[in-house]
C-alpha positions in Angstrom: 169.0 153.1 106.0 167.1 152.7 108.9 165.0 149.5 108.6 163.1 150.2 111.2 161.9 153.4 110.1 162.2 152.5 106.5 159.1 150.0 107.2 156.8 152.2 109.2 156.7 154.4 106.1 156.5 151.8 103.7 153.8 150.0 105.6 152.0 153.1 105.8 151.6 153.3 101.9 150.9 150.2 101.4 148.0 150.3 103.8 146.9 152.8 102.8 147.2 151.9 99.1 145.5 148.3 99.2 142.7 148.7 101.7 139.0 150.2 100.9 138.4 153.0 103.3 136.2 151.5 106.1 134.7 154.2 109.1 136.3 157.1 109.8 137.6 156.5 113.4 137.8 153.4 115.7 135.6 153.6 118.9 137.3 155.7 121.5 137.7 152.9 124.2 139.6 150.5 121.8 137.6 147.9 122.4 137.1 146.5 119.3 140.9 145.5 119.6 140.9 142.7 121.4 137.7 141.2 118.8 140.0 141.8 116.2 142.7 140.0 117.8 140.7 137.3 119.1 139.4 136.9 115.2 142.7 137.2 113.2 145.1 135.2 115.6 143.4 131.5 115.3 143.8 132.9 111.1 147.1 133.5 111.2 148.4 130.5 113.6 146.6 128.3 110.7 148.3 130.1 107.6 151.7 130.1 109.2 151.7 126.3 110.6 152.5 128.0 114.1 151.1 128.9 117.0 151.9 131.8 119.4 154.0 130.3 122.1 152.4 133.5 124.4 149.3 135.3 123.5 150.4 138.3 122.0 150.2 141.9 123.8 148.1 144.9 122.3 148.3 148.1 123.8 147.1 151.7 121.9 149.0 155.0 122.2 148.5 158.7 120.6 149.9 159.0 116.8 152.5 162.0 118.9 153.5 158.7 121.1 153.8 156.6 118.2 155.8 159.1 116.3 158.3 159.5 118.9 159.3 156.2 119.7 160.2 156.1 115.8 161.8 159.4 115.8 163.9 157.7 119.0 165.1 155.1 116.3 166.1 157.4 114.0 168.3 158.8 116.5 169.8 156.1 118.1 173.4 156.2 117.3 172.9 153.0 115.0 170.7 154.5 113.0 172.5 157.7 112.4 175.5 156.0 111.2 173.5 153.8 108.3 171.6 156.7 107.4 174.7 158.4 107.4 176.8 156.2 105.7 173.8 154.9 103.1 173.6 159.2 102.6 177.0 159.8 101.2 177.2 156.5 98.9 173.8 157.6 97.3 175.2 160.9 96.9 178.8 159.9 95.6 176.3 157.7 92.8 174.1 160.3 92.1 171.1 158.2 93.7 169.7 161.2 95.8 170.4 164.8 95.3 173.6 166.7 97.6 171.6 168.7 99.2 169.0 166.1 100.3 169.1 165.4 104.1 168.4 161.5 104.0 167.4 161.7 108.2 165.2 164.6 107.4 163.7 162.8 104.7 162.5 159.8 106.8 161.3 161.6 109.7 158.7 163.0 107.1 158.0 160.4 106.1 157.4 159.0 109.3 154.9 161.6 109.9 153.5 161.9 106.8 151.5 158.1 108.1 151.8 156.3 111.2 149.3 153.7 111.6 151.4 151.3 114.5 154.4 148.8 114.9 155.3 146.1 116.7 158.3 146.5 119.1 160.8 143.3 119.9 161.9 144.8 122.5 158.7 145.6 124.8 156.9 142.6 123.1 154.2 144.3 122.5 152.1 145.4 119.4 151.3 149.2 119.6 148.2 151.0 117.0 147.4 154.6 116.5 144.8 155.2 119.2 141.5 156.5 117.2 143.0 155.1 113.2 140.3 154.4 110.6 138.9 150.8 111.2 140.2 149.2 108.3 143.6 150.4 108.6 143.6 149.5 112.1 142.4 145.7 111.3 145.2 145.8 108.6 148.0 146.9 111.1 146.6 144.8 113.3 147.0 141.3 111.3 150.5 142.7 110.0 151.8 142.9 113.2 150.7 140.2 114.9 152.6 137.9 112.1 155.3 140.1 113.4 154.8 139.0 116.9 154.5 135.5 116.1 157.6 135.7 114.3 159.7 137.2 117.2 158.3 134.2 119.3 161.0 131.8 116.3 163.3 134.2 115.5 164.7 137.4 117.4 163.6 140.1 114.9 165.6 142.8 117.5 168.6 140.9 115.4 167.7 141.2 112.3 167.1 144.6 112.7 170.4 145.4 114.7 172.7 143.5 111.6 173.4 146.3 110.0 177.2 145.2 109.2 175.7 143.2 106.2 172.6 145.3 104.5 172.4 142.8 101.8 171.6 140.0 104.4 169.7 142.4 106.5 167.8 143.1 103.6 167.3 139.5 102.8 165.8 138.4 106.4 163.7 141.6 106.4 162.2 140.7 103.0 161.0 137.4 105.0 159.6 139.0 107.9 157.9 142.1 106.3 156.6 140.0 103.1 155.1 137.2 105.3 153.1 139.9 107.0 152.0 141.5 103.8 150.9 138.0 102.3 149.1 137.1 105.4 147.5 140.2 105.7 146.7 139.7 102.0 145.0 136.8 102.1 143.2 137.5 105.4 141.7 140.4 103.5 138.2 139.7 101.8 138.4 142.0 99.3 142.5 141.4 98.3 142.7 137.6 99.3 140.1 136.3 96.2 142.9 137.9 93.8 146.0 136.0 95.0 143.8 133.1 93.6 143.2 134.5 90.6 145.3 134.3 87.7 147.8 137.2 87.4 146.2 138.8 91.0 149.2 139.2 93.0 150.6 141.5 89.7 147.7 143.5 89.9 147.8 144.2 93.1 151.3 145.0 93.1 151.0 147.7 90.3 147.7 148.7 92.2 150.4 149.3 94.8 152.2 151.2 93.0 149.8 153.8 91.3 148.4 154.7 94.5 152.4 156.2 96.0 150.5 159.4 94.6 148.0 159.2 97.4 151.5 160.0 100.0 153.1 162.6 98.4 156.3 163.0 100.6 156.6 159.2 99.6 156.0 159.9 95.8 158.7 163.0 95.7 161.4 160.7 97.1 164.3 160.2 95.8 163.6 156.3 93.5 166.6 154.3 95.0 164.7 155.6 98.5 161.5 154.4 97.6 161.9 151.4 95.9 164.4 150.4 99.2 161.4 150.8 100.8 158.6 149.3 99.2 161.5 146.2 98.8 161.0 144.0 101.9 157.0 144.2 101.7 156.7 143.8 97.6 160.1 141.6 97.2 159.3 140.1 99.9 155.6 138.9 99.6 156.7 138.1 96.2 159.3 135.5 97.7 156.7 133.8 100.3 154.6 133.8 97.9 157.0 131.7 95.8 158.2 129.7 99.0 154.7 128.2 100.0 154.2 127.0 96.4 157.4 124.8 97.1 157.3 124.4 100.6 155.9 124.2 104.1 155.1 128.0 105.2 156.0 126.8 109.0 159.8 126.1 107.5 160.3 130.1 106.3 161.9 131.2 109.8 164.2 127.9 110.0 165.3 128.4 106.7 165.9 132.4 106.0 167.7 133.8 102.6 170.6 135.3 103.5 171.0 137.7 100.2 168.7 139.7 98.2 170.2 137.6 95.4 168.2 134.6 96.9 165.3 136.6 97.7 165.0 137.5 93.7 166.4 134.1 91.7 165.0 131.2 92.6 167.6 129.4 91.1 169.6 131.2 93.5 168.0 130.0 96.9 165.3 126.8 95.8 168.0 124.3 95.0 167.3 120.3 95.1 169.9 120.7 98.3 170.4 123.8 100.5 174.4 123.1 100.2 174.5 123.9 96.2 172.7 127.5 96.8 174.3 130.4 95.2 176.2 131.7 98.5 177.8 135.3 98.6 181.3 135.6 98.4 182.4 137.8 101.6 184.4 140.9 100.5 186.9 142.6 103.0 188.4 146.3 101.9 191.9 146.8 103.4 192.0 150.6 105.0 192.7 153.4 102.6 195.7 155.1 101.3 194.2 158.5 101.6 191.6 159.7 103.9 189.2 157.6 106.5 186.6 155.1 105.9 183.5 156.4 107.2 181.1 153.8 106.2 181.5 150.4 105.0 178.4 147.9 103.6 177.2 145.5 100.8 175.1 146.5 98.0 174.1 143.0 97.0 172.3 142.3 93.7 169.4 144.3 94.8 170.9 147.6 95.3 172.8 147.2 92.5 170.2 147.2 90.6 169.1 150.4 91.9 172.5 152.1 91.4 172.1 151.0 87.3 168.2 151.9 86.6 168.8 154.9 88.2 171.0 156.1 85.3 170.4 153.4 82.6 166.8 154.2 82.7 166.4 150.8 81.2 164.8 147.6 84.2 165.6 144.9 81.9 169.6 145.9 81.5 169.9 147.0 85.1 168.7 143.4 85.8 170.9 141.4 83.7 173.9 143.5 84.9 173.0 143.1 88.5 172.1 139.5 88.5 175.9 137.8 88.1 176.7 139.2 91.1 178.6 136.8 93.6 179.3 139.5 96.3 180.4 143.1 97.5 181.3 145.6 99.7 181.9 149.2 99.5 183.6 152.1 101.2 182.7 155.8 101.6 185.8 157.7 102.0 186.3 161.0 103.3 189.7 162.7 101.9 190.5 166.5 102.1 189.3 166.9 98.8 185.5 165.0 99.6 184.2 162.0 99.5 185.2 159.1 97.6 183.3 155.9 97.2 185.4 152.3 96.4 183.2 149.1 95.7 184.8 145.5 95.1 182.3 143.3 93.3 182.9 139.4 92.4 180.4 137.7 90.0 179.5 134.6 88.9 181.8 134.3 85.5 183.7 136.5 83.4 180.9 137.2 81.2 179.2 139.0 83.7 182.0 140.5 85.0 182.5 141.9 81.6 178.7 142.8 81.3 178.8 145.0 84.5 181.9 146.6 83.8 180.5 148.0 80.4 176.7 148.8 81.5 178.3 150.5 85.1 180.7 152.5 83.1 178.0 153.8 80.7 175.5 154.4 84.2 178.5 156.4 85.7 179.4 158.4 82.4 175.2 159.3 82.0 175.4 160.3 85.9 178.0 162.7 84.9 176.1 163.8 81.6 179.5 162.4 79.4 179.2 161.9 76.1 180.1 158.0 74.8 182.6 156.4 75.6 185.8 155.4 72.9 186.7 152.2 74.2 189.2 149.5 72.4 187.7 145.9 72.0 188.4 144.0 74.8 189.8 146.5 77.5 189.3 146.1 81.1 189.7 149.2 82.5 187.1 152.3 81.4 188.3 155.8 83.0 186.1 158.7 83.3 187.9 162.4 84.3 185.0 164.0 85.1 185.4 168.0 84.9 184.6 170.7 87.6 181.4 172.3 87.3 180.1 175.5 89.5 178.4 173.1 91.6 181.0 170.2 91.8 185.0 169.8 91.9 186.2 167.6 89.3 186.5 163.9 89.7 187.8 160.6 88.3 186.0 157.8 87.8 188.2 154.7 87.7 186.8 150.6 86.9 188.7 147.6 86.2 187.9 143.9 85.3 190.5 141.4 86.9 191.2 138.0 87.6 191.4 137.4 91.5 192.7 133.4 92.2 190.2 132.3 89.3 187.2 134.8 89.9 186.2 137.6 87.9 186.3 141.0 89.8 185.2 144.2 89.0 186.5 147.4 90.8 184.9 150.5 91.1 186.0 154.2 92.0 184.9 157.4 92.1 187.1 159.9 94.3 188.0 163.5 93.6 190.4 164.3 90.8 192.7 165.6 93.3 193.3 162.6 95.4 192.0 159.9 92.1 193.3 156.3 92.2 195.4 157.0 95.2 192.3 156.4 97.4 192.8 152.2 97.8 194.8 150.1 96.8 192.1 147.7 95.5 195.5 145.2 95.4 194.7 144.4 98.8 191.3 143.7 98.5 190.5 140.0 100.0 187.8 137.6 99.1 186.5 134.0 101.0 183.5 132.9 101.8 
């Protein structure tokens, strides 16, 4: 998915979901703006232990403008090949309905609230000319932790690694959730909370009741929404965790670089940065059949998504996400459709063994199977999934092997007519 466009929407909602509803329009010459810069940037300079190497740039334009420039990013050629390619594995998992147009999706979502954004590439920080006051003010102190951060890191980079989502994920966790906690605490009515005892839960779930209040955001498909709402909630959730332990002026020297870091501390806060819990790289030799159209990580978070969505269960998609040592998937076009292979390593064979089990009974719910007969201690489950009038018939391969010492789980689900002749998972390769 787009992260760009992804966290225009998702900032939108969570704007307009946390902040009390101030006057209805700001003045018409803007000049208020440059007060509420003036105010907030001495703030944030002090919460982040940095200051702003060049006084940031402010500059207002029409909600049309605004709209456009992120309509332009969902066009860019980049951005239709991840939404693309994000499109057919979410519908080869039964995350998001076939006939769902993921593109279409986000441009409405874009327009269903645009409030501002800060562009890396112009430097500047742009608002919806004429927004209610305290949204403005909220946009406002979001993005100017945005353009602080550019001034350490090169966000434009983040943004443009899309080869490795689960990383890309990772970093924009840090970015967007160090905006949301600064804005948090900035804010006089939120900021007495995170204080409080069991405040930042409560504002989380106050988060989350209000996705009514956006209702192209609410009808979304939940692996779409909760991919959103990630890098701001997960996010926030990590700084919030990290300047417990830490210096907050260390966070851009020191980025995650997995959502498996970003969610187990164990995972990323060891005594020494060399023993954290690194991915394993994955590389998928070409297929047998067809043409790779698409090829990414899930990573533990996505992972997740792909088991709630059909386990219906938080606690078990959890535990059979969290032993997850690395990925990478394919979508496949063959004649007969798309297929979709995903090579996962994990931590030990118990988890291994864990996945394998809970994915198989995700896939076999996905496909409204009845249980599965399976003898104690096999390693390979195989669903043949039947035609129905909307849907040719498929098959639905997993295996559990040993790769030079490491537990691996494969995963397939290609048409019945081209089946386990897709990949030779064989060939798969793993390092570091």
């Amino acid at each position: 998915m787009s992260r760009v466009s992804a966290s225009a929407a998702a900032l939108a909602l969570l704007l307009a979901t946390t902040v009390a509803c101030g006057e209805k329009s700001a003045s018409a010459d803007g000049s208020p703006y440059a007060d509420v810069v003036n105010t907030v940037v001495p703030k944030i300079e002090e919460q982040l232990g940095l200051p702003f190497k060049t006084p940031p740039k402010l500059e207002t334009k029409s909600k049309a403008e605004v709209a456009t420039f992120l309509m332009q990013q969902l066009s860019s050629e980049r951005a239709k090949t991840q939404i693309a390619g994000q499109q057919g594995a979410y519908r080869v998992l039964g995350l998001m309905p076939d006939t769902l147009d993921l593109a279409a999706l986000l441009q409405r979502l874009l327009e269903e609230q645009v409030i501002g954004y800060y562009d890396p590439a112009t430097k500047v920080l742009y608002v919806v000319d004429g927004a209610p006051k305290a949204l403005r003010d909220q946009t406002i102190a979001h993005e100017l932790v945005h353009a602080l951060q550019d001034q350490y890191v090169r966000i434009d980079s983040i943004q443009g690694a899309v080869d490795n989502a689960d990383r890309q994920a990772a970093a924009q966790a840090i970015l967007e959730g160090q905006a949301v906690f600064n804005q948090f605490r900035l804010d006089p009515n939120i900021g007495p909370m995170l204080r409080m005892p069991g405040g930042w839960d409560r504002i989380r779930d106050m988060i989350r009741d209000g996705q009514g209040g956006m209702p192209v955001f609410a009808s979304a498909p939940r692996a779409v929404r909760e991919g959103m709402l990630f890098p701001y909630l997960g996010g926030a959730d990590f700084v919030r965790r990290f300047i417990e332990k830490r210096k907050e002026s260390e966070l851009l020297t020191d980025l995650p670089i997995s959502t498996k870091q970003i969610l187990n501390d164990d995972a990323y806060f060891a005594a020494d940065a060399s023993a954290r819990d690194v991915p394993t790289s994955v590389t998928l030799p070409e297929p047998s059949v067809g043409k790779t159209t698409f090829t990414n990580s899930f990573g533990e978070f996505e992972s997740r998504l792909i088991l709630v969505q059909h386990l219906k269960d938080e606690a078990l998609a959890r535990r059979a996400a969290g032993g997850l040592d690395g990925d990478k998937y394919a979508v496949i076009n063959t004649p007969s459709g798309d297929a979709l292979a995903w090579a996962t390593v994990w931590d030990t064979s118990v988890d291994a063994a864990d996945f394998l089990d809970l994915m198989a009974d995700a896939t076999r719910r996905r496909y409204e199977m009845g249980r599965l007969t399976v003898p104690s201690g096999a390693t390979t489950r195989r669903l043949d999934i039947v035609a129905t009038p909307t849907r040719a018939a498929r098959t639905v391969i997993m295996s559990m092997v040993q790769v030079d010492g490491r537990p691996v789980v494969y995963f397939l689900d290609a048409p019945a007519a081209v089946g386990e002749r897709v990949l030779d998972f064989k060939r798969v390769t793993f390092g570091r």
